[in-house]
C-alpha positions as MATLAB code, in Angstrom:
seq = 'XXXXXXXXXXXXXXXXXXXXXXXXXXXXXXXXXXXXXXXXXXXXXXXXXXXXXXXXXXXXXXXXXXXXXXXXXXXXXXXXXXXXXXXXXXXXXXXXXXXXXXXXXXXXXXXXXXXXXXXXXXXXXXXXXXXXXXXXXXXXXXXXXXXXXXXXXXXXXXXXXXXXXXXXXXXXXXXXXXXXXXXXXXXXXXXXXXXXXXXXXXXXXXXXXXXXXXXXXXXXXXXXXXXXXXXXXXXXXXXXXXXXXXXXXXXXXXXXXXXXXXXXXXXXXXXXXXXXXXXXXXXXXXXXXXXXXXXXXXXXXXXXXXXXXXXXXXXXXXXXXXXXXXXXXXXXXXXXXXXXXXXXXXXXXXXXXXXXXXXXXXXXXXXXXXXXXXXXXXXXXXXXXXXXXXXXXXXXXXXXXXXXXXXXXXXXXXXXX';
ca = [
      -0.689   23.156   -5.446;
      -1.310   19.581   -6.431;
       0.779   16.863   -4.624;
       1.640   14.042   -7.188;
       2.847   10.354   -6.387;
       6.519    9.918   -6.125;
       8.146    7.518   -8.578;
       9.042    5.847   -5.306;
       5.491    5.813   -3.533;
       4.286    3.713   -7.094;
       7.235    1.417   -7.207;
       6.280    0.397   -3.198;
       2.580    0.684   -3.986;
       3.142   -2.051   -6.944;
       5.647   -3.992   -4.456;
       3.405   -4.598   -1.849;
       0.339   -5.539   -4.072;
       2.729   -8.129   -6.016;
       2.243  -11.073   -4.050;
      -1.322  -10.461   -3.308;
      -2.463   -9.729   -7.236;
      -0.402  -13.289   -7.573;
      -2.244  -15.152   -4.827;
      -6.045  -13.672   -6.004;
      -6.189  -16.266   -8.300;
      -5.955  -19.086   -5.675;
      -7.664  -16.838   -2.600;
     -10.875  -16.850   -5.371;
     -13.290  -14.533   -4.199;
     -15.375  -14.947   -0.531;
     -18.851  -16.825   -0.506;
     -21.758  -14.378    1.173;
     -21.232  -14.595    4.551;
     -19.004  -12.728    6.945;
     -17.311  -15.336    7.944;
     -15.735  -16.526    4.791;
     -15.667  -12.567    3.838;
     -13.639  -12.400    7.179;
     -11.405  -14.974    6.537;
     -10.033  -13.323    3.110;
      -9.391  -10.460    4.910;
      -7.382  -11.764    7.386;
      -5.792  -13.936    4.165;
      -4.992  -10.297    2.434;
      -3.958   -8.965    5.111;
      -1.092  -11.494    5.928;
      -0.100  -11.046    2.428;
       0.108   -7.995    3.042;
       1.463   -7.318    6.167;
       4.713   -9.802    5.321;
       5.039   -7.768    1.609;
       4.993   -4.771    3.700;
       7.751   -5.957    6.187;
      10.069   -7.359    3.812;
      10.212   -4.300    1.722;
      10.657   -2.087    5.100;
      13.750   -4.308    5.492;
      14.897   -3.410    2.220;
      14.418    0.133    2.072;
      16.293    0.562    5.308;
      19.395   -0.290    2.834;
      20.534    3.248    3.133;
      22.126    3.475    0.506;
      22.896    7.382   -0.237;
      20.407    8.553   -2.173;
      18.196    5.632   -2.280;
      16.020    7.361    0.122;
      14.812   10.325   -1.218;
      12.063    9.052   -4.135;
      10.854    6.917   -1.555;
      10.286    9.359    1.386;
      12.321    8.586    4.084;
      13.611    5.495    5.319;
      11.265    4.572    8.066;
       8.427    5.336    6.380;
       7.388    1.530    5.088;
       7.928    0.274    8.853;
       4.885   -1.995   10.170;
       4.189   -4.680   12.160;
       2.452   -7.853   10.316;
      -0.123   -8.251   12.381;
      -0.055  -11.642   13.198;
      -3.478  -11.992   14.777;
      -5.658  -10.947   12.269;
      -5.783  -14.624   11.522;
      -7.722  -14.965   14.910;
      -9.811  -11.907   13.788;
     -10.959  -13.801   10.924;
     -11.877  -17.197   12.219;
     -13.765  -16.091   15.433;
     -17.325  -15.996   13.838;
     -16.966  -19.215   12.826;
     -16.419  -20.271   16.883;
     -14.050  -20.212   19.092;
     -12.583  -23.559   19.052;
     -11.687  -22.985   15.034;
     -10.091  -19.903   16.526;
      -8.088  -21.507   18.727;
      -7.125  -24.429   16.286;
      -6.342  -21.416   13.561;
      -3.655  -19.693   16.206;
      -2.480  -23.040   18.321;
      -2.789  -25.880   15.873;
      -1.127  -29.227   16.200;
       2.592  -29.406   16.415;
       2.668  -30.932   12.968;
       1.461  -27.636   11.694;
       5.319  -26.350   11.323;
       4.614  -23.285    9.242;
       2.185  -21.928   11.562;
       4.703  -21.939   14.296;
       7.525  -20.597   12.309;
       4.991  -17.640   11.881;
       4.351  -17.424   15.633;
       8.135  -17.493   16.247;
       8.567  -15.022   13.372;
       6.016  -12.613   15.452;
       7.638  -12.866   18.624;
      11.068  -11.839   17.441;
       8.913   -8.713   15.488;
       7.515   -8.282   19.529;
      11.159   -8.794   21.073;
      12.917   -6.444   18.333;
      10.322   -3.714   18.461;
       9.835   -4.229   22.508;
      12.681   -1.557   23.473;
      10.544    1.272   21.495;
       7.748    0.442   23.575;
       7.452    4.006   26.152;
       6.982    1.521   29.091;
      10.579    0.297   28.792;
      11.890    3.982   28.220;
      14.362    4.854   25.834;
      16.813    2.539   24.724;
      20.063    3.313   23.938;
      21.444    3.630   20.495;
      24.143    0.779   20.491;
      21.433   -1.733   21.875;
      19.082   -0.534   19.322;
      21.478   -1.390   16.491;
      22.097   -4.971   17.680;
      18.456   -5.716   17.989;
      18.292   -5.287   13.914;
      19.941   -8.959   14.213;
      17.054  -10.101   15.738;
      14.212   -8.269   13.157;
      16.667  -10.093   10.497;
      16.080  -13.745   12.255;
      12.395  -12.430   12.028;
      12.659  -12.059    8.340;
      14.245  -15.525    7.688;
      11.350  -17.029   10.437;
       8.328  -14.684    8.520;
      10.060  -16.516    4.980;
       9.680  -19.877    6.438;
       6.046  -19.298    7.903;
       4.986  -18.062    4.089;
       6.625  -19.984    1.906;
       5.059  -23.861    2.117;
       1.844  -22.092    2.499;
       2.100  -20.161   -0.382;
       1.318  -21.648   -3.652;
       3.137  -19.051   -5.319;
       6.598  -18.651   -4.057;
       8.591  -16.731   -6.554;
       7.403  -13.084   -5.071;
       8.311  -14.242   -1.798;
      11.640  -15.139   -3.149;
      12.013  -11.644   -4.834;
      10.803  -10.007   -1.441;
      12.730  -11.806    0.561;
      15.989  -11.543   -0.762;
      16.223   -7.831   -1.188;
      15.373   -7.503    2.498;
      18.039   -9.842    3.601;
      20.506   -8.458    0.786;
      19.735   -4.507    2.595;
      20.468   -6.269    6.350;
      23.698   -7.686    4.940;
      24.554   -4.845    3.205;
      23.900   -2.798    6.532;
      26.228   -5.290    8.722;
      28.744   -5.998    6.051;
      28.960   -3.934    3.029;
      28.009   -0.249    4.350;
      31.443    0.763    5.288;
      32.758    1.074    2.075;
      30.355    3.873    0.860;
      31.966    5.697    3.881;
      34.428    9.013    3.251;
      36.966   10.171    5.080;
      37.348   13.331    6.545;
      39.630   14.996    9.108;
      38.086   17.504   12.427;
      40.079   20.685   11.374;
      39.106   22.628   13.334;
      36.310   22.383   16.882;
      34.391   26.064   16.758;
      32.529   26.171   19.679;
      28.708   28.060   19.124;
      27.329   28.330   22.578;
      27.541   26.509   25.669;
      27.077   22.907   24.671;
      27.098   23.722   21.032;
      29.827   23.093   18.724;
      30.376   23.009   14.837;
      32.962   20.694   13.397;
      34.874   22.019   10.638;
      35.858   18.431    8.377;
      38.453   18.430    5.480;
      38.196   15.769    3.189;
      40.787   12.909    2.725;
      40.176   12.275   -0.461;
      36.556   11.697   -2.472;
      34.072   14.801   -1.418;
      31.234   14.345   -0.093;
      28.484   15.903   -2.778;
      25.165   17.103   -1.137;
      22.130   19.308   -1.435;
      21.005   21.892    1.149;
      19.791   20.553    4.745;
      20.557   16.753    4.169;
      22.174   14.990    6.855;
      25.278   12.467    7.052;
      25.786    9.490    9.419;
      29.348   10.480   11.600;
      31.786    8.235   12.850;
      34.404    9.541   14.991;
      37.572    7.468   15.400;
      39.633    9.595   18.072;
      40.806    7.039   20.540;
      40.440    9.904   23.550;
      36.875   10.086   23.110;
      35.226    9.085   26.534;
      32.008    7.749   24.410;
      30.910    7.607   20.905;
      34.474    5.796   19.223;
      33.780    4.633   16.027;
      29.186    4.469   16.236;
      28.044    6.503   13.507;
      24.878    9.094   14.734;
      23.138   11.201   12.505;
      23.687   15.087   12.151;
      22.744   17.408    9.576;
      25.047   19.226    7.521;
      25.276   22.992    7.864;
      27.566   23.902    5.196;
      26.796   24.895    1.534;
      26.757   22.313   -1.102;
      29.716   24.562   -2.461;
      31.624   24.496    0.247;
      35.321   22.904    0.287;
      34.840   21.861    3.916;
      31.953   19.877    5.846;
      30.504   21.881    8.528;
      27.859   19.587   10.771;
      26.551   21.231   13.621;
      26.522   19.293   17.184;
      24.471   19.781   20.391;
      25.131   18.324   23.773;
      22.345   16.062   24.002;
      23.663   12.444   24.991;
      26.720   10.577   25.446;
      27.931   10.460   21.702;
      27.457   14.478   21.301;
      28.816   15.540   24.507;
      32.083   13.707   23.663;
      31.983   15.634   20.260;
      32.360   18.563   22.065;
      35.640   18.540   22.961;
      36.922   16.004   19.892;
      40.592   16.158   19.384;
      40.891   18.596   16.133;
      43.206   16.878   13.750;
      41.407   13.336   14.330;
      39.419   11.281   11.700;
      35.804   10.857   11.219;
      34.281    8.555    8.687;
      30.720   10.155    7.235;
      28.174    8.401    5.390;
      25.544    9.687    3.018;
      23.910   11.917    2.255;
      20.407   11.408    3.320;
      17.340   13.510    3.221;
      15.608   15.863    1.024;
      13.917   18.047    2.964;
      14.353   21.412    1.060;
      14.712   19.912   -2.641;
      11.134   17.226   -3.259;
       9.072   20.982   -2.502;
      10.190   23.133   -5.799;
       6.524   24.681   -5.709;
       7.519   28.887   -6.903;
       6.175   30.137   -3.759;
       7.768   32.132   -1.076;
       9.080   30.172    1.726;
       9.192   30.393    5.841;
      11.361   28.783    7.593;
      11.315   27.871   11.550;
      14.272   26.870   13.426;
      14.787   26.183   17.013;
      17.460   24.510   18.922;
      20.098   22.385   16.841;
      17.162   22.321   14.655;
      18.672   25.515   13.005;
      20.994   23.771   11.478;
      19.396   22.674    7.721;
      18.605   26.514    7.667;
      22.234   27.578    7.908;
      23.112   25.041    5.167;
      20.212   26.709    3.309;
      21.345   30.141    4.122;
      24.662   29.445    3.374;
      23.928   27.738   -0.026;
      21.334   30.631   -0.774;
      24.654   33.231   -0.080;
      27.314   31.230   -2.391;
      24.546   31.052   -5.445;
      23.874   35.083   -4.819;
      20.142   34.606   -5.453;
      17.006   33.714   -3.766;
      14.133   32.613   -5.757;
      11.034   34.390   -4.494;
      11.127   35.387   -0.745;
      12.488   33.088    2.371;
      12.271   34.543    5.985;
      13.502   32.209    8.728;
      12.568   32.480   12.429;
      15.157   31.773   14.579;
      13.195   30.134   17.696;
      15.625   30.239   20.849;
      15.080   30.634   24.604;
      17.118   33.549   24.899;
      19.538   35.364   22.698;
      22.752   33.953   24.092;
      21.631   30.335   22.610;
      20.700   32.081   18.761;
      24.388   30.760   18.386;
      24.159   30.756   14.407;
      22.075   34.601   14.484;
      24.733   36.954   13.676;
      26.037   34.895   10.783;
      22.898   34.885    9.397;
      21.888   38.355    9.752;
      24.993   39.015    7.933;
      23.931   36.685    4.990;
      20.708   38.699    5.103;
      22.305   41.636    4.742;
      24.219   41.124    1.817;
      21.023   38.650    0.166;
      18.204   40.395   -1.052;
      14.951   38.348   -0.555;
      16.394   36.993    2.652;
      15.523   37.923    6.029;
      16.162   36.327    9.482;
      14.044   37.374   12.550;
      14.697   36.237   16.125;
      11.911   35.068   18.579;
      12.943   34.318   21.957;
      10.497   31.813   24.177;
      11.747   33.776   27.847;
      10.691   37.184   26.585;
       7.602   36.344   24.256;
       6.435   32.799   25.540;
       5.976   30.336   22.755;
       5.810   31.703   19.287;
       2.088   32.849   18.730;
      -0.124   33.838   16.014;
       0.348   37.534   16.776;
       4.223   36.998   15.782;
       3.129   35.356   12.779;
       0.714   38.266   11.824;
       3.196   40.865   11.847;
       6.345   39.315   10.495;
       4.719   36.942    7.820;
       1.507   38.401    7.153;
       0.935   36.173    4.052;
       2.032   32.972    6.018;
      -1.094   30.737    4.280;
       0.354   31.385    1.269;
       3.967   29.769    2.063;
       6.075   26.983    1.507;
       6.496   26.417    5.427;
       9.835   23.831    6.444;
      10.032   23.172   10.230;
      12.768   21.641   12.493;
      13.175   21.625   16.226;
      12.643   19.774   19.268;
       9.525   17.595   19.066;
       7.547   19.755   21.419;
       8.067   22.957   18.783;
       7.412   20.829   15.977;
       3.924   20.027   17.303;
       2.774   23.146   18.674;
       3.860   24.682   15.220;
       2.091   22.172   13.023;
      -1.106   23.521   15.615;
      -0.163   26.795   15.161;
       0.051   26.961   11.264;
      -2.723   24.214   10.228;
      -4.907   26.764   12.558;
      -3.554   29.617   10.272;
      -5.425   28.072    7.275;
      -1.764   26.582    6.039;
      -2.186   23.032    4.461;
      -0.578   20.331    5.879;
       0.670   19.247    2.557;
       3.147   22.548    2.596;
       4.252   21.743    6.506;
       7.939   20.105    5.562;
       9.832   18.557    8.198;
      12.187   16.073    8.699;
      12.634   14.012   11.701;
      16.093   12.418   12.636;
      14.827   10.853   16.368;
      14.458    7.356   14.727;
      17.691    6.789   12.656;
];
C-alpha cells in the first residue's frame, strides 16, 4: 500500500519553505568555502526553525477538526535552534563566534532573539525528565510564556529580515491560535449533563452524558477535551483533560471512558450524576485517515480499550464489518477486561468480528506465539494500537519483527495534550 502526502503535510511543507524561498534571493548562494557554506546554513536554518515555530503555534489552534489533515496537533513542535548561528561562524574563529552570539548592546535584534530562546528554554524546561512531570494546570500557564516567546522570536526576525510580509503572515496566525486558545475556545464548547456514573472495574468508570442542546457529531475512536463543573469535585472543577469517546457515532448519548490515573480522573470517579460537563472537539482520526480494504487487528490494553469499544460499538449499530477486524483485549487479569463481555456480545451477533482476551499474569507479555495462532496472517493487517506506553513499544517490537510495516502500525497518543 502506497502512503500519499496529506493535503495538510503539503500546505505545512509550502508554509515553512515560504519565508526561506522569499529570502533566497537576498541569502544569494555561498562562495566555495565551508565557512561561508556554513554560514547559509545556519542562515536557513533560522529561517527555518522560526517558520517552523510559528506555524506549531498555530496549529495548536485546536479547532475541531482542524487537526486531522494535518496529523495531529503536536506534530509541527520544535525548538529553533538558536545556536546554529554559533555553529556557523566557528570556522571562521572564535572571536567572530563570540561577536555572532554576544554582540554589542546596540545589536537589539540579536538580543530579542536570545531573550526569545530563553523563554523557548523556560517554557519547554518542565518537560525536561530531570524536573519530573509537571502537572497539567502548570503546564497550561506556561503556554503564556511560549506566546511572549513568539512576540520576542517576531521582534528578533523582523528588522533583520529584508522581507517582512511572511513573517507578518506567520506571525499572526500563531498569535491569532494562542488567543483563540485563552479567549475564544470556550465557545466551540457543548454542553452535556453526567446521567448516569457506571462503574467498569475498580478504578474504572464510564460516564454516560446527555446533551443540552447541539450534539456532539464524531467518528469512531476520536477523543473530546472534558470539563467538569460539579462544585463537590475534590480536584479537576472546571480544567478540561482529554478522554476518548467510547460510544458509537450513532449514539444519542456520549459515553467517555475514565481510569483512575491522577487527580482529575480519580475525582471523575465518583462525579455527582446529574452535574454538567462542558466537552470540546472532536479530535483525532485514528481509525478513519487508514481506509486501505484490508483486514484489521486491533490491540487494546488498559483504558487504552476504549477507541475499540467506540469502534465495536459503531461496527454493531451499522450491522456490517468490512473485511475482518479481531481485537485483543490486553489486560492483567480478567477481572480488569472491564469492557470484555460487552464485546463478546457484539461479536456474537457481528459476523467478521471477533474479540480474544490475553491476560499478562497467566501468559506474560503478549508474544509472537499468541500472534501465530490467533492472527496467523498478522503481516498482512491494518494493525491500530493503544495502551500504556510500555505496551505500545514492546508491540511496535513485536509486530515490525513480524515483517508488519511501520506505515500500517496506527496509534494515537493522548500523553501530550
Amino acid at each position: 500500500m502506497k502512503h500519499h502526502p496529506r493535503a495538510g503535510d503539503l500546505a505545512l511543507a509550502a508554509a515553512v519553505l515560504l519565508p526561506l524561498v522569499v529570502a533566497l534571493p537576498r541569502l544569494g548562494w555561498p562562495a566555495d568555502d565551508a565557512g561561508a557554506w556554513l554560514a547559509w546554513v545556519g542562515r536557513a536554518a533560522g529561517i527555518l526553525g522560526l517558520a517552523m515555530l510559528l506555524l506549531a503555534a498555530a496549529t495548536s489552534i485546536r479547532v475541531p477538526g482542524w487537526d486531522r489533515p494535518f496529523g495531529g496537533l503536536a506534530r509541527l513542535w520544535r525548538l529553533h535552534h538558536a545556536l546554529a548561528l554559533a555553529l556557523a561562524a566557528v570556522p571562521l574563529g572564535m572571536p567572530v563566534a563570540v561577536d555572532v552570539l554576544f554582540p554589542p548592546l546596540s545589536r537589539g535584534p540579536v538580543w530579542l532573539g536570545w531573550l526569545a530562546w530563553l523563554a523557548m528554554l523556560l517554557f519547554l524546561a518542565p518537560t525536561f525528565g530531570f524536573f519530573g512531570r509537571p502537572r497539567y494546570q502548570t503546564w497550561k500557564r506556561l503556554h503564556l510564556v511560549s506566546a511572549a516567546a513568539l512576540l520576542l522570536a517576531l521582534a528578533h526576525a523582523l528588522p533583520l529580515a529584508g522581507e517582512a510580509w511572511p513573517w507578518w503572515l506567520l506571525g499572526l496566525a500563531g498569535l491569532a491560535a494562542i488567543a483563540w486558545r485563552k479567549l475564544g475556545s470556550h465557545r466551540a464548547r457543548l454542553a452535556y449533563r453526567i446521567e448516569t456514573v457506571e462503574p467498569l472495574a475498580r478504578g474504572v468508570v464510564e460516564l454516560v452524558l446527555a446533551p443540552q442542546g447541539r450534539r456532539l457529531v464524531h467518528e469512531p475512536g476520536q477523543f473530546v477535551y472534558l470539563a467538569p463543573l460539579d462544585k463537590t469535585l475534590a480536584a479537576g472543577r472546571g480544567e478540561e483533560h482529554p478522554y476518548t469517546i467510547a460510544s458509537a457515532p450513532a449514539d444519542d448519548r456520549l459515553r467517555i471512558g475514565i481510569k483512575d490515573l491522577g487527580d482529575a480522573s480519580h475525582a471523575l470517579q465518583s462525579v455527582t450524576p446529574g452535574s454538567m460537563v462542558q466537552v470540546e472537539g472532536p479530535y483525532g482520526d485514528v481509525f478513519g485517515r487508514h481506509p486501505s480494504g484490508r483486514h484489521r487487528l486491533w490491540l487494546g490494553g488498559g483504558i487504552g480499550i476504549t477507541p475499540f469499544v467506540s469502534g465495536a460499538r459503531d461496527l454493531l449499530a451499522r450491522g456490517m464489518v468490512e473485511g475482518k477486524v479481531l481485537l485483543v483485549y490486553l489486560a492483567n487479569r480478567p477481572q480488569r477486561a472491564y469492557y470484555l463481555d460487552e464485546l463478546e456480545a457484539i461479536a456474537e451477533r457481528l459476523p467478521g468480528f471477533s474479540v480474544v482476551a490475553h491476560y499478562y499474569l497467566e501468559r506474560g507479555a503478549l508474544d509472537v506465539a499468541f500472534l501465530a495462532t490467533h492472527c496467523p496472517d498478522v503481516a498482512e493487517r491494518e494493525i491500530h494500537l493503544c495502551g500504556p506506553p510500555a505496551m505500545n513499544a514492546h508491540l511496535r517490537r513485536l509486530l515490525v519483527g513480524q515483517g508488519v510495516p511501520r506505515s500500517r502500525i496506527h496509534s494515537e497518543v493522548l500523553d501530550f495534550l
